[in-house]
C-alpha positions as CSV (number, residue, x, y, z in Angstrom):
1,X,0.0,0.0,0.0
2,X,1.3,3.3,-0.9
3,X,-0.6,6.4,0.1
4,X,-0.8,9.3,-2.3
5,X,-1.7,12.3,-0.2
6,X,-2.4,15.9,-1.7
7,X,-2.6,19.8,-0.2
8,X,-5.1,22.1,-0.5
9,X,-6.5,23.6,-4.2
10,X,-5.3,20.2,-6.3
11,X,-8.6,19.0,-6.4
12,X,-9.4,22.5,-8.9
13,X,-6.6,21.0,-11.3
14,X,-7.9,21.3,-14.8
15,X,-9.5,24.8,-13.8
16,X,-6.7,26.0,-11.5
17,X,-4.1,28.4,-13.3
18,X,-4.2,25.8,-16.5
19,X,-1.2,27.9,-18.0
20,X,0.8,26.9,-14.8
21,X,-0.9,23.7,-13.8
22,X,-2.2,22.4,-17.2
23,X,-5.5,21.0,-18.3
24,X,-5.2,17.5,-16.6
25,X,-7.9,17.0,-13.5
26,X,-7.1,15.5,-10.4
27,X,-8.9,12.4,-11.4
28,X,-6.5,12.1,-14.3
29,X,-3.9,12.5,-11.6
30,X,-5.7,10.0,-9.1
31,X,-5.9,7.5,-12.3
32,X,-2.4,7.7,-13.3
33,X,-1.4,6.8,-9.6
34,X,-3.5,4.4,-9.2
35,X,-2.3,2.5,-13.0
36,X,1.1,3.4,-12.3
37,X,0.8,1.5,-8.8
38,X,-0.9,-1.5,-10.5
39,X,2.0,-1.7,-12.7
40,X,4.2,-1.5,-9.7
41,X,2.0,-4.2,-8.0
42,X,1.2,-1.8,-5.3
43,X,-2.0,-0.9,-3.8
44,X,-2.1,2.9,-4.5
45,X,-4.7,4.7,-2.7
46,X,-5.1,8.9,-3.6
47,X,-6.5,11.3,-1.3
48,X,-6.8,15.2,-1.3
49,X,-7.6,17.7,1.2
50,X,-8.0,21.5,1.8
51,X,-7.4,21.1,5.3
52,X,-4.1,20.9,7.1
53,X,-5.3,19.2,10.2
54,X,-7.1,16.4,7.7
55,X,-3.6,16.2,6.5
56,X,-2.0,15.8,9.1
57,X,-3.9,12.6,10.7
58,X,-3.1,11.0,7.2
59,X,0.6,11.3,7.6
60,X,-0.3,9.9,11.3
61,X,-1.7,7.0,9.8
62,X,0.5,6.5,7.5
63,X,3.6,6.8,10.4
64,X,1.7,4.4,12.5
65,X,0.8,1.9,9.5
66,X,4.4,1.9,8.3
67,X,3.0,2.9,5.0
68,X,5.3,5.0,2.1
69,X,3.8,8.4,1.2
70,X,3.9,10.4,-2.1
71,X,2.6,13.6,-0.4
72,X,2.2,16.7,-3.2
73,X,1.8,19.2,0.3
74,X,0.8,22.4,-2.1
75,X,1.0,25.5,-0.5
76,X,1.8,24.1,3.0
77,X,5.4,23.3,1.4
78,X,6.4,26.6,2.3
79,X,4.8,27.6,5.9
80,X,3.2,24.5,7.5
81,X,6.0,23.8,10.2
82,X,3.0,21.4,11.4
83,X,3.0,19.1,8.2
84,X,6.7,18.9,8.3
85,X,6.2,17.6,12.4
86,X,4.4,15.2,10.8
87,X,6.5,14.0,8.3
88,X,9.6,14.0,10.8
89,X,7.4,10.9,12.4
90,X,7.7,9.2,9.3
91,X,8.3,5.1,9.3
92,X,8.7,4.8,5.5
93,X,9.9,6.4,2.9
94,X,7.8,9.8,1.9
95,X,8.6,11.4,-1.1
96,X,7.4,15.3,-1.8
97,X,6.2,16.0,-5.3
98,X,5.6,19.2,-7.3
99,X,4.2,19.4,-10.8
100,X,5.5,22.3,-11.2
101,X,9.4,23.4,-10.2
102,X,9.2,25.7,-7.1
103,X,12.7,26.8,-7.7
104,X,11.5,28.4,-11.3
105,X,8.6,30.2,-9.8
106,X,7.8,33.2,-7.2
107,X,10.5,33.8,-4.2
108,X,8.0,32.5,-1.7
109,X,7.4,29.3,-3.2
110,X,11.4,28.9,-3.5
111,X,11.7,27.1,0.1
112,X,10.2,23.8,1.9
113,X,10.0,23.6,4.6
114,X,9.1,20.1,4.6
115,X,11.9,18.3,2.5
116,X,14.4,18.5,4.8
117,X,12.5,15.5,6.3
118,X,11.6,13.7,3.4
119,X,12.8,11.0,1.9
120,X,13.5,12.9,-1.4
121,X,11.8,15.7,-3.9
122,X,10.2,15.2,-7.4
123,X,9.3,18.4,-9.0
124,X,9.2,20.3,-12.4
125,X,8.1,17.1,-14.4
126,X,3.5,17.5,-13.8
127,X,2.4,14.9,-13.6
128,X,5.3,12.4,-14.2
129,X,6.4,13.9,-10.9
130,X,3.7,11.7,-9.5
131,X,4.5,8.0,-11.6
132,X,8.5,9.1,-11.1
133,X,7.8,9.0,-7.1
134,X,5.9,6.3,-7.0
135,X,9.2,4.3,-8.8
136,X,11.1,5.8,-6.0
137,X,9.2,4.1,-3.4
138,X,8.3,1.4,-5.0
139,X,12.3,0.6,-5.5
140,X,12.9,1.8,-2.0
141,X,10.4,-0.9,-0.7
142,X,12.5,-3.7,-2.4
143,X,15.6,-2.3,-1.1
144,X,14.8,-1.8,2.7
């Protein structure tokens, strides 16, 4: 099982900023994981939330279930010291995704907080970010 856990305003892909975020939905993201996993022969199950506490009990589930994370954490990358807590309790690999590259856009969105506790980062490649990841901890998984 591999949990694929997304911040707030991905569920608007498709109507969100298409110029920045492209026309793909987040079902068309969900689906991708979700064949990418089966490929893998990994149970891949995709949530998304507006809400940093809803967040937050999923990365407690998924420290106390030993269970790997792909966790795209939006706009909480930058300023949610409370999501990054939560990731320091990790008990599996967690990788941070981006569709975009942070580095390339506005100053603000040029630090995260939270990958200094994660596993590694995926950004810059939409939504190949996501099936790249999901390699990452499907190969980790085999390894450990």
């Amino acid at each position: 099982m591999i949990l694929v856990l997304n911040g707030p305003n991905l569920g608007r892909l498709g109507t969100r900023e298409p110029d920045v975020y492209g026309a793909d939905t987040f079902e068309d993201v969900a689906a991708l994981c979700r064949d990418t996993g089966k490929k893998l022969g990994e149970d891949v199950e995709v949530r998304q939330t507006d809400d940093e506490a809803e967040l937050i009990r999923w990365l407690h589930e998924a420290a106390d279930g030993r269970i790997p994370v792909v966790l795209n954490p939006a706009a909480f990358t930058h300023y949610s010291y409370a999501v990054r807590d939560a990731i320091a309790q990790r008990t599996a690999p967690l990788v941070e995704v981006h569709l975009t590259n942070p580095a390339a856009r506005e100053e603000f969105r040029h630090n995260s907080v939270v990958a200094g506790v994660a596993t590694g980062t995926i950004a810059g490649f939409g939504l190949q970010s996501y099936v790249l990841a999901l390699h990452a901890i499907a190969e980790l998984n085999t390894t450990s």
